[in-house]
LUMZA-658134 format. One line per 2 residues: number of its first residue (from 0); their letters; for each residue x, y, z of N, C-alpha, C. Coordinates in Angstrom, 2 decimals, always signed. Atoms other than C-alpha are relative to their C-alpha. Layout:
<pts>
NUM = A = X,Y,Z,X,Y,Z,X,Y,Z | ...
</pts>
This chain:
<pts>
0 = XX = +0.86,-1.18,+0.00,+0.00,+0.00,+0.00,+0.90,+1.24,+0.00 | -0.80,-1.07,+0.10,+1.34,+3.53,-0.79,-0.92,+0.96,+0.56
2 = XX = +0.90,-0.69,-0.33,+0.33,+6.46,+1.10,+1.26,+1.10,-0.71 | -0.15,-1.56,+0.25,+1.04,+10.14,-0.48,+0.14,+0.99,+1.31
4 = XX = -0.82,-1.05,-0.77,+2.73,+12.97,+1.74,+0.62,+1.31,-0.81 | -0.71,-1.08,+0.11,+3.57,+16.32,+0.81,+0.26,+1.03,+0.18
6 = XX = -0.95,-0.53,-0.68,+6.51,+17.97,+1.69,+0.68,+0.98,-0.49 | -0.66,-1.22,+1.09,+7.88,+21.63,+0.47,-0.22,-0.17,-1.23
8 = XX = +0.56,-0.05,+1.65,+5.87,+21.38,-2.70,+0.48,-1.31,-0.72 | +0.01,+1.41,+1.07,+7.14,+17.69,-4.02,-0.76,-0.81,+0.90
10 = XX = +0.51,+1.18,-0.70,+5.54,+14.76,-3.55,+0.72,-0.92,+0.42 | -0.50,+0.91,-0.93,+6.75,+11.98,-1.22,-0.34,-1.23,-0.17
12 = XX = +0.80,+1.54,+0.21,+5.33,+7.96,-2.06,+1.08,-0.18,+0.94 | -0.79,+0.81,-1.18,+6.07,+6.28,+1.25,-1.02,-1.38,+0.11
14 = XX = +0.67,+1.31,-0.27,+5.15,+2.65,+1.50,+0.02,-0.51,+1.00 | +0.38,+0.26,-1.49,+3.62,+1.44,+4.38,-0.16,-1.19,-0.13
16 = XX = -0.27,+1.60,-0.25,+4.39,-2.53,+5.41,-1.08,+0.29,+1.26 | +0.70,+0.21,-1.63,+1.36,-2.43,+8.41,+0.06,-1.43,-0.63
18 = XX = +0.34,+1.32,-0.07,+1.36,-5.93,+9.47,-1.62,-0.41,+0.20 | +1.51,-0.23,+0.34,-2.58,-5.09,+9.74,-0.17,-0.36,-1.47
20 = XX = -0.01,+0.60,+1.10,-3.00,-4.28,+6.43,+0.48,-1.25,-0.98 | -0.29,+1.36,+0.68,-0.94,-7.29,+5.24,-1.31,-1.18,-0.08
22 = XX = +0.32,+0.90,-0.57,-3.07,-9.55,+6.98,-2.10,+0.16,-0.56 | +1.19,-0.34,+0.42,-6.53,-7.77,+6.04,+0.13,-0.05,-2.02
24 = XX = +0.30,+0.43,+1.54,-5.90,-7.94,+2.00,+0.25,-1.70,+0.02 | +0.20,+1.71,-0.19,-4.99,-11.72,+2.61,-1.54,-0.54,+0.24
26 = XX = +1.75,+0.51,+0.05,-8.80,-12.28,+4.02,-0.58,+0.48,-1.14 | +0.97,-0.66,+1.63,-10.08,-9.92,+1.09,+0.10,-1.08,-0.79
28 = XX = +0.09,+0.65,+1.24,-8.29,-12.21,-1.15,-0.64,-1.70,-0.03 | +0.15,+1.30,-0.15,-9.13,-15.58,+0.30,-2.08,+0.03,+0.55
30 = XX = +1.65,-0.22,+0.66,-13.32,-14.09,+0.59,-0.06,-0.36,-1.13 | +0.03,+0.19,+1.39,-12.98,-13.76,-3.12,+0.40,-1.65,-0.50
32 = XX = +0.00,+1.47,+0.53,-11.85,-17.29,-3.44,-0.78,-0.44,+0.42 | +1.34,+1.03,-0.35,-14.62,-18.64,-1.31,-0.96,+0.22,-0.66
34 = XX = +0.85,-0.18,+0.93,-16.91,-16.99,-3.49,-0.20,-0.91,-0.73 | -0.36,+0.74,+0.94,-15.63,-18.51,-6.34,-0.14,-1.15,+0.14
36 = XX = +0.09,+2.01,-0.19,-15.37,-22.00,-4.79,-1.20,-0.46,+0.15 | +1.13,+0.67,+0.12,-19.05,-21.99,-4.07,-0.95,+0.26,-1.19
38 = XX = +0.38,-0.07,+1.66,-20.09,-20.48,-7.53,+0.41,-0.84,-0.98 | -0.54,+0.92,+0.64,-18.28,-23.45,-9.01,-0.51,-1.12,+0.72
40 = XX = +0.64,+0.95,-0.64,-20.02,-25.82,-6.42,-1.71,-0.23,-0.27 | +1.62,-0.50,+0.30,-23.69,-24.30,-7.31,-0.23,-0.60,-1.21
42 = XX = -0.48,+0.34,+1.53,-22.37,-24.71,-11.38,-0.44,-1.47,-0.04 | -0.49,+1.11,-0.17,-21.53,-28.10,-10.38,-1.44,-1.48,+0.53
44 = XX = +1.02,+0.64,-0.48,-24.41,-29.34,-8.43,-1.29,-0.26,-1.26 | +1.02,-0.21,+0.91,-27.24,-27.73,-11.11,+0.60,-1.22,-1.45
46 = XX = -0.22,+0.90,+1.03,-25.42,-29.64,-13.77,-0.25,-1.46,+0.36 | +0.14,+0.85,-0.44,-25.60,-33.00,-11.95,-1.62,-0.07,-0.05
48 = XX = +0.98,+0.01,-0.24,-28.94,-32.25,-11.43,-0.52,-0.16,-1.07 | +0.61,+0.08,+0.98,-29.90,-31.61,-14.75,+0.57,-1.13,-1.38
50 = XX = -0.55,+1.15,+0.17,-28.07,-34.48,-16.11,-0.86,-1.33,+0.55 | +1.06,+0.72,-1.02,-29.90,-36.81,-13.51,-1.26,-0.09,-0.65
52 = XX = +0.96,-0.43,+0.32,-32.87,-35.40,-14.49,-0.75,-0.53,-1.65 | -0.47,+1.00,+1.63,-32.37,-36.56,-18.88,-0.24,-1.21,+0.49
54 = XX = -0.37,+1.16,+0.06,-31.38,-39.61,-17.66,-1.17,-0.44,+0.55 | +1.27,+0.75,-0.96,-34.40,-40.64,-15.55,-1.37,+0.14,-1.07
56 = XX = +1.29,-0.02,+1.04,-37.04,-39.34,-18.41,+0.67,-0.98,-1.27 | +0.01,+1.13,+1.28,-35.05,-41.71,-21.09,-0.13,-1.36,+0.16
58 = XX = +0.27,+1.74,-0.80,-35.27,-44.83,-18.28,-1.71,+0.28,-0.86 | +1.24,-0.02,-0.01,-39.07,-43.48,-18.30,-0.62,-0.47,-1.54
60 = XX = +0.41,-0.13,+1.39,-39.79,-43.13,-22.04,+0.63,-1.46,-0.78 | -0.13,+1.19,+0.46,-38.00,-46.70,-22.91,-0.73,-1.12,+0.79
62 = XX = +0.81,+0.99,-0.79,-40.07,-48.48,-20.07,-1.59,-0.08,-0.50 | +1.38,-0.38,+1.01,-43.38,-47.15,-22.07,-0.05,-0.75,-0.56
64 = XX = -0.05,+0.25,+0.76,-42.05,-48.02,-24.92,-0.05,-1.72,-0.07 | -0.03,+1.12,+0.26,-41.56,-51.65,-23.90,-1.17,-0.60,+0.70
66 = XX = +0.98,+0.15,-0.67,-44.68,-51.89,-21.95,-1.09,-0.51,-0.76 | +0.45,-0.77,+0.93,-46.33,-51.05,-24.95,-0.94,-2.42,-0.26
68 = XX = +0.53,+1.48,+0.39,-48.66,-55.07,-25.85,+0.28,-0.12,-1.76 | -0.12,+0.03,+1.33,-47.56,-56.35,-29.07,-0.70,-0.96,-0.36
70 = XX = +1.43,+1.28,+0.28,-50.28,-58.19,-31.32,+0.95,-0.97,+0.09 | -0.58,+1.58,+0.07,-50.34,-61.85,-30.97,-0.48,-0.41,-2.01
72 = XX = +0.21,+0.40,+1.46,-50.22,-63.57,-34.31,-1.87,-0.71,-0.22 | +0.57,+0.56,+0.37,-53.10,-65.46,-33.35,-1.86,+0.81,+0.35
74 = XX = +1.24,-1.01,-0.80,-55.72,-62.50,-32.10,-1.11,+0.18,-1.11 | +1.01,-0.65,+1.10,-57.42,-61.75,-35.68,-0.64,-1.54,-0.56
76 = XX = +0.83,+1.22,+0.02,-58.60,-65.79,-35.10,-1.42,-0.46,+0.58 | +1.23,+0.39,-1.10,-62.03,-66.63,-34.01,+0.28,-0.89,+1.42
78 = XX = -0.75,+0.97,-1.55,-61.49,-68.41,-30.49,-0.91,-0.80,+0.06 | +0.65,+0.96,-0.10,-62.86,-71.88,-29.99,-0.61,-0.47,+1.42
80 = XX = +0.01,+0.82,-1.37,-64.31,-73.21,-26.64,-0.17,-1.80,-0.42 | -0.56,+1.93,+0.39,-62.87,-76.56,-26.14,-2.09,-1.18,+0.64
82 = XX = +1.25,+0.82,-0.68,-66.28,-79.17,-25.44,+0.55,-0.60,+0.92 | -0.28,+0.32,-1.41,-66.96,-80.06,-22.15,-0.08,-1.88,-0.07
84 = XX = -0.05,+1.29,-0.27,-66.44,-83.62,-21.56,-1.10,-1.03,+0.38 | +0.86,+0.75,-1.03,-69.27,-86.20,-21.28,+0.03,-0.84,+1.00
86 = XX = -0.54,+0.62,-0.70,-69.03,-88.10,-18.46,-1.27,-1.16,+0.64 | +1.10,+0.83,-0.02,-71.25,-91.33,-18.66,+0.00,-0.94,+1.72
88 = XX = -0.11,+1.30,-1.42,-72.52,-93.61,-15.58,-0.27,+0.81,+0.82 | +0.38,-0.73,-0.94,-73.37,-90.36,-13.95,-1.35,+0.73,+0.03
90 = XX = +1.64,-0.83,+0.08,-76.63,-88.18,-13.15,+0.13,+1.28,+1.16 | +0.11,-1.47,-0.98,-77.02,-84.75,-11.52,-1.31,+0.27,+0.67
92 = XX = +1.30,-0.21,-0.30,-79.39,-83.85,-9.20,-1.23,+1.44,-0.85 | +0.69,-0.35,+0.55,-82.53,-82.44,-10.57,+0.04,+1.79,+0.56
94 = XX = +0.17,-1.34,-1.13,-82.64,-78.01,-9.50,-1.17,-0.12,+0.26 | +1.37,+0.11,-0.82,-86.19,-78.33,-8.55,-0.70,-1.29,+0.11
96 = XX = +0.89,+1.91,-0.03,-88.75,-81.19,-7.30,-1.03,+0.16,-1.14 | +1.07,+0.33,+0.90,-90.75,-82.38,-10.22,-0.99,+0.10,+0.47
98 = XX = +1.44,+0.17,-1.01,-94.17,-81.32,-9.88,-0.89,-1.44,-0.84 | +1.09,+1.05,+0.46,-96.92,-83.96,-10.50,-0.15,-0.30,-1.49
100 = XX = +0.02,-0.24,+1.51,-97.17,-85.25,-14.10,+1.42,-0.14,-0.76 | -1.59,+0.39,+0.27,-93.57,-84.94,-14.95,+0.43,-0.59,-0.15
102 = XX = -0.86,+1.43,-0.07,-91.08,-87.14,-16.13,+0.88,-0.35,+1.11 | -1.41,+0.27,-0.72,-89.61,-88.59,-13.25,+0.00,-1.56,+0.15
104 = XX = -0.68,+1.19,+0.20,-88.13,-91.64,-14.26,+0.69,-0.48,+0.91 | -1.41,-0.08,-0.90,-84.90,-91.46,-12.30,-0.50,+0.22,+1.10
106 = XX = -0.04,-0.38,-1.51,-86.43,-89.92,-9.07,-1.22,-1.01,+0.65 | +0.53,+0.97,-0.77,-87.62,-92.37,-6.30,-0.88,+0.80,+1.15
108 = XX = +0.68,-0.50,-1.61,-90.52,-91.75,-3.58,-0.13,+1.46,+0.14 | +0.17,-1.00,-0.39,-91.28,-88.50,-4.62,-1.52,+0.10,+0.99
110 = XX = +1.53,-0.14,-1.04,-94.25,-86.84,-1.95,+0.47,-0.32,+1.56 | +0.36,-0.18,-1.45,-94.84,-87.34,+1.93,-0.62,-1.47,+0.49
112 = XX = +0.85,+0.90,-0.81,-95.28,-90.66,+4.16,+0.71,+0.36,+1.26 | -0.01,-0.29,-1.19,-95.77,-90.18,+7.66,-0.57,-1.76,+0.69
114 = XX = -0.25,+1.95,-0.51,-94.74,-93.64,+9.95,-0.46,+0.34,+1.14 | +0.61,+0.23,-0.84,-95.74,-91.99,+12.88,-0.31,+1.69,+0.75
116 = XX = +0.95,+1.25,-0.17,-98.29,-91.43,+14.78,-0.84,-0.13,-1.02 | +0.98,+0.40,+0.57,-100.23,-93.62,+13.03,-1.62,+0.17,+0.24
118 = XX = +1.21,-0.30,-0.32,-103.89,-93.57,+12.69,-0.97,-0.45,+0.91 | +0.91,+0.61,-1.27,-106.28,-93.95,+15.76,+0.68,+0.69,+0.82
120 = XX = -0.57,-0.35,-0.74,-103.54,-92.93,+17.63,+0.09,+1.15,+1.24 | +0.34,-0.53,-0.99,-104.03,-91.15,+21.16,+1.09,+0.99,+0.05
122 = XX = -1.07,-0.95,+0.34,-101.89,-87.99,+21.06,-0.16,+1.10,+1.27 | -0.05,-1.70,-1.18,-100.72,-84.95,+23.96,+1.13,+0.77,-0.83
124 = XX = -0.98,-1.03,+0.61,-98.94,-82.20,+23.40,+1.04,+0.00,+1.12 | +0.11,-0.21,+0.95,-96.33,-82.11,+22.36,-0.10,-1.19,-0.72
126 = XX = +0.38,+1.71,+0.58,-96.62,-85.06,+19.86,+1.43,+0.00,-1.33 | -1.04,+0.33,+1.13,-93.58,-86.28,+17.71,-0.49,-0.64,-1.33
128 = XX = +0.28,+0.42,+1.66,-94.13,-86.63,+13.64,+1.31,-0.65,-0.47 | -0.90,+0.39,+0.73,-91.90,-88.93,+12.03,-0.69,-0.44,-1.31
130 = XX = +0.27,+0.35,+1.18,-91.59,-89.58,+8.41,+1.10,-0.16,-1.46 | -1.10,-0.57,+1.44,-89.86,-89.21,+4.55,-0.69,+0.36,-0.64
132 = XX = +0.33,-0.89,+1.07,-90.09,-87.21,+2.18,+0.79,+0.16,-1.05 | -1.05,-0.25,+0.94,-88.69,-86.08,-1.12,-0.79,+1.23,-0.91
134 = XX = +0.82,-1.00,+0.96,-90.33,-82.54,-1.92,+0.84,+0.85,-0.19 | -0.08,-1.15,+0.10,-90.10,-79.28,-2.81,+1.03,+0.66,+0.41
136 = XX = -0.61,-1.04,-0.50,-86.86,-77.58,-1.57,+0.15,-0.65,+1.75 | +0.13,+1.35,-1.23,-87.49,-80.58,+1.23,-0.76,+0.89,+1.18
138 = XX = +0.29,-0.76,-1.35,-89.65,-78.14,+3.56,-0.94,-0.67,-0.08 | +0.91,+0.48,-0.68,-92.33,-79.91,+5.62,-0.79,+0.61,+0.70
140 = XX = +0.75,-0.65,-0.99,-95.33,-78.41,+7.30,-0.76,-0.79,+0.87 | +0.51,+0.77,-1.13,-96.89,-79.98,+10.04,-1.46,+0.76,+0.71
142 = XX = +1.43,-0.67,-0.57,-100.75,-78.83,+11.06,-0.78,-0.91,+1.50 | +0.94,+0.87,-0.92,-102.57,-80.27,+14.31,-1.07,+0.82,-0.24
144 = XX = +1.16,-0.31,-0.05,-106.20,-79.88,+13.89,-1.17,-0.51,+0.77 | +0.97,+0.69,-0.76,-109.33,-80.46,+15.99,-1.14,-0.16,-1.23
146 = XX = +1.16,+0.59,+1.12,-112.43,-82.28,+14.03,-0.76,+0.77,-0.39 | +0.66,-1.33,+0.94,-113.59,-78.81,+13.50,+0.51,+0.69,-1.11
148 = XX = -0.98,-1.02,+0.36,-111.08,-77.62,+11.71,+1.26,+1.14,+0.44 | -0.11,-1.04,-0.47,-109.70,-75.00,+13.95,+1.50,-0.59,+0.51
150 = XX = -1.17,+0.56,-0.42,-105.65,-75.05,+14.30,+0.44,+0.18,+1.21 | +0.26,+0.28,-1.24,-104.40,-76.08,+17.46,+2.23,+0.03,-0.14
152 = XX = -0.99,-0.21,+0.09,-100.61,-76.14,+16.34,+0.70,-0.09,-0.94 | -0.37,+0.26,+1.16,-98.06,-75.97,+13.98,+1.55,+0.02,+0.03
154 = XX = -1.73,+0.52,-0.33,-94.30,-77.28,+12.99,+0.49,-0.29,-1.29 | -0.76,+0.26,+1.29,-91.60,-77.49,+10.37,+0.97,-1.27,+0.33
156 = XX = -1.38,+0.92,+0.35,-89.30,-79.90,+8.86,+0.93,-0.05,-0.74 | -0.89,+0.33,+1.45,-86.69,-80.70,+6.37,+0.46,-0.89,+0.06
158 = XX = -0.26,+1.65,+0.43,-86.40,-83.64,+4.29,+0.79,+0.17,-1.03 | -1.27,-0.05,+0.79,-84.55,-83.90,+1.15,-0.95,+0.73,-1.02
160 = XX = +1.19,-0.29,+1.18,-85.43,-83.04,-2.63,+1.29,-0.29,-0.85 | -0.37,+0.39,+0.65,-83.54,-85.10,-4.97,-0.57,-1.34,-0.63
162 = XX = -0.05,+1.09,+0.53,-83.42,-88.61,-5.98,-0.83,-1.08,+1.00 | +0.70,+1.12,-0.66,-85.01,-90.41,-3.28,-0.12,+0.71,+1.50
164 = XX = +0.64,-0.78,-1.07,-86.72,-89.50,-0.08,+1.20,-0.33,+1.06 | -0.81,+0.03,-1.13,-85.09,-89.17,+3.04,-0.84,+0.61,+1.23
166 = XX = +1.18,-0.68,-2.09,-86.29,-88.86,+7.37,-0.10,+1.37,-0.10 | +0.40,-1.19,-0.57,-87.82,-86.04,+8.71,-1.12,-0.04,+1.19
168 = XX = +0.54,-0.08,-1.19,-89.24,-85.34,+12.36,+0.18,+1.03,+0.38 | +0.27,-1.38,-0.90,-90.47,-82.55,+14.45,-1.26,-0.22,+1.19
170 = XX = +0.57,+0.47,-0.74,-92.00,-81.98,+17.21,-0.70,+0.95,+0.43 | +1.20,-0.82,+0.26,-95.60,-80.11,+17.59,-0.30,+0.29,+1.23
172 = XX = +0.59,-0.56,-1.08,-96.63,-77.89,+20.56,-1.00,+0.20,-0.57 | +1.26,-0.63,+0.39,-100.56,-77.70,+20.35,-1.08,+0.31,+1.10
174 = XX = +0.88,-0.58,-1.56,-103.30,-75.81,+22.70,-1.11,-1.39,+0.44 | +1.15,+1.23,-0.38,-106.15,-78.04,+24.25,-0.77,+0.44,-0.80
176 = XX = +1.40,+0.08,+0.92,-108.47,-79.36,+21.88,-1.23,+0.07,+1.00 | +1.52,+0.27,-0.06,-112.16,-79.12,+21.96,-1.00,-0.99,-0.13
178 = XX = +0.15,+0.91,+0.73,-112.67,-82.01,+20.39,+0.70,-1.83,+0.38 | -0.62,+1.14,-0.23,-111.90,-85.62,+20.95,+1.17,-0.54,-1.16
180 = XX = -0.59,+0.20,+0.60,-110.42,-86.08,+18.05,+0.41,+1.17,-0.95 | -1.08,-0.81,+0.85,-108.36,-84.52,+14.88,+0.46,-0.51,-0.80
182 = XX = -0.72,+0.78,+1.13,-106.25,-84.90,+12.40,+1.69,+1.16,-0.11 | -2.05,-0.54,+0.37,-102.41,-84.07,+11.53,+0.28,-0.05,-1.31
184 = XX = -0.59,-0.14,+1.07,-101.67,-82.88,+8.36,+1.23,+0.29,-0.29 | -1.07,-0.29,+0.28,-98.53,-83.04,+6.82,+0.39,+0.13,-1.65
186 = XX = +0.19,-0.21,+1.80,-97.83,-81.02,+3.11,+1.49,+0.46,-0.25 | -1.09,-1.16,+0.24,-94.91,-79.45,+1.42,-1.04,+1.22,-0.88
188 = XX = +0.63,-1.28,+0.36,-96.11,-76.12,+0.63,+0.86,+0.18,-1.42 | +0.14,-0.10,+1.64,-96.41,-75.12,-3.26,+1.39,+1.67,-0.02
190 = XX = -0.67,-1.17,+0.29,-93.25,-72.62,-4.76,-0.16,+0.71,-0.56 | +1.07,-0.86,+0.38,-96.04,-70.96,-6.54,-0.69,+0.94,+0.91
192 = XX = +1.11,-0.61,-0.65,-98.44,-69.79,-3.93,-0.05,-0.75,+1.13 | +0.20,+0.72,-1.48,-97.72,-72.04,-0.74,-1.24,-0.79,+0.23
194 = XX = +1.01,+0.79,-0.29,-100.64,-74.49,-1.57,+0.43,-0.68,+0.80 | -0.63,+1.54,-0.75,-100.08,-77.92,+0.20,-0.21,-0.56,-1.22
196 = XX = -0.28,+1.15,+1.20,-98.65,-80.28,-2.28,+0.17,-1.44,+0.74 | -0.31,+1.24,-0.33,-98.16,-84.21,-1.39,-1.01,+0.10,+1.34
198 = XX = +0.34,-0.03,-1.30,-100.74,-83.52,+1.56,-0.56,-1.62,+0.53 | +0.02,+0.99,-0.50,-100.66,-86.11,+3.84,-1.33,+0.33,+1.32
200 = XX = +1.21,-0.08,-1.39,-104.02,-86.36,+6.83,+0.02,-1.23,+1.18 | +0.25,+0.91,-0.90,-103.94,-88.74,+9.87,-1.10,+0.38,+1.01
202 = XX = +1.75,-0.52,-1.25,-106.87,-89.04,+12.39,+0.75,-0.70,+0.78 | -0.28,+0.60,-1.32,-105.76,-89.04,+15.93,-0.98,+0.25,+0.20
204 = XX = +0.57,-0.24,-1.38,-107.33,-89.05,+18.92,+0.44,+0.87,+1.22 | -1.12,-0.47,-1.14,-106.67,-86.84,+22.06,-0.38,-0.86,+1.42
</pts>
């Protein structure tokens, strides 16, 4: 650093060594490099970045590209379904019970017998119905009646509804008759209109 002085009309250049100043243009100059070093780090980064950046949309744009379904040779063919296999010596059950009239060849004992109680039979409440059946969706209704008509109780069952009948029992809570006697009906109710189909009647006694 030079400082100016003057002395009887000339000028004087006297150079001044402060160990201050030495020491203060040294930081000036080594600011100015840190500058620099992180303006070349900023440079440095953004380029990486935008590099990175290319590279990840040309992964993207070739993963499309192979994604992409290529025709099959055999697509512009009508498609066949293979036939189902017959398979003899066998039989499927029927989806509904044949009503009356029907061909049922194959199905055994369609309708309603009731084994017990039999008829005459002295009955309290409650009174156990046994029987087979082979109706409707296999539901059983069960009626106790007095010789008037007038119901006195009533009970379900389920029996089968295929190929051949199968048991069914229940067991009937009914009020005090009026009547000495009665009767016990047993129907499968109609999948039309809930008639009684296969109706079965026994005459007890109480």
């Amino acid at each position: 650093m030079q400082v100016f002085a003057k002395i009887a009309g000339s000028d004087i250049i006297c150079k001044v060594n402060s160990p201050a100043l030495r020491i203060l243009k040294t930081r000036m100059n080594n600011l100015s490099n840190i500058k620099i070093a992180i303006l070349l780090i900023i440079v440095f980064v953004l380029a990486i970045s935008a590099g990175f950046y290319f590279y990840q949309k040309q992964i993207i744009q070739k993963g499309q590209i192979l994604e992409q379904p290529s025709s099959s040779p055999t697509a512009n063919f009508p498609s066949s379904a293979s036939p189902t296999p017959q398979i003899q010596g066998t039989k499927t059950a029927p989806n509904s019970q044949p009503e009356t009239g029907t061909n049922t060849q194959d199905v055994k004992n369609i309708g309603i017998s009731v084994t017990s109680p039999q008829t005459s039979t002295i009955i309290s409440s409650p009174v156990l119905v046994v029987g087979r059946a082979n109706v409707f969706e296999g539901k059983v209704i069960i009626l106790v009646k007095d010789s008037n008509g007038n119901l006195l109780g009533q009970g379900n069952a389920t029996a089968c509804m295929g190929y051949d009948a199968c048991p069914f029992e229940a067991t009937v809570y009914f009020n005090q008759p009026s009547t000495s006697t009665g009767t016990i009906e047993v129907y499968n109710p109609s999948g039309v209109d809930g008639s009684p189909k296969y109706l079965q009647q026994i005459l007890i006694r109480f």
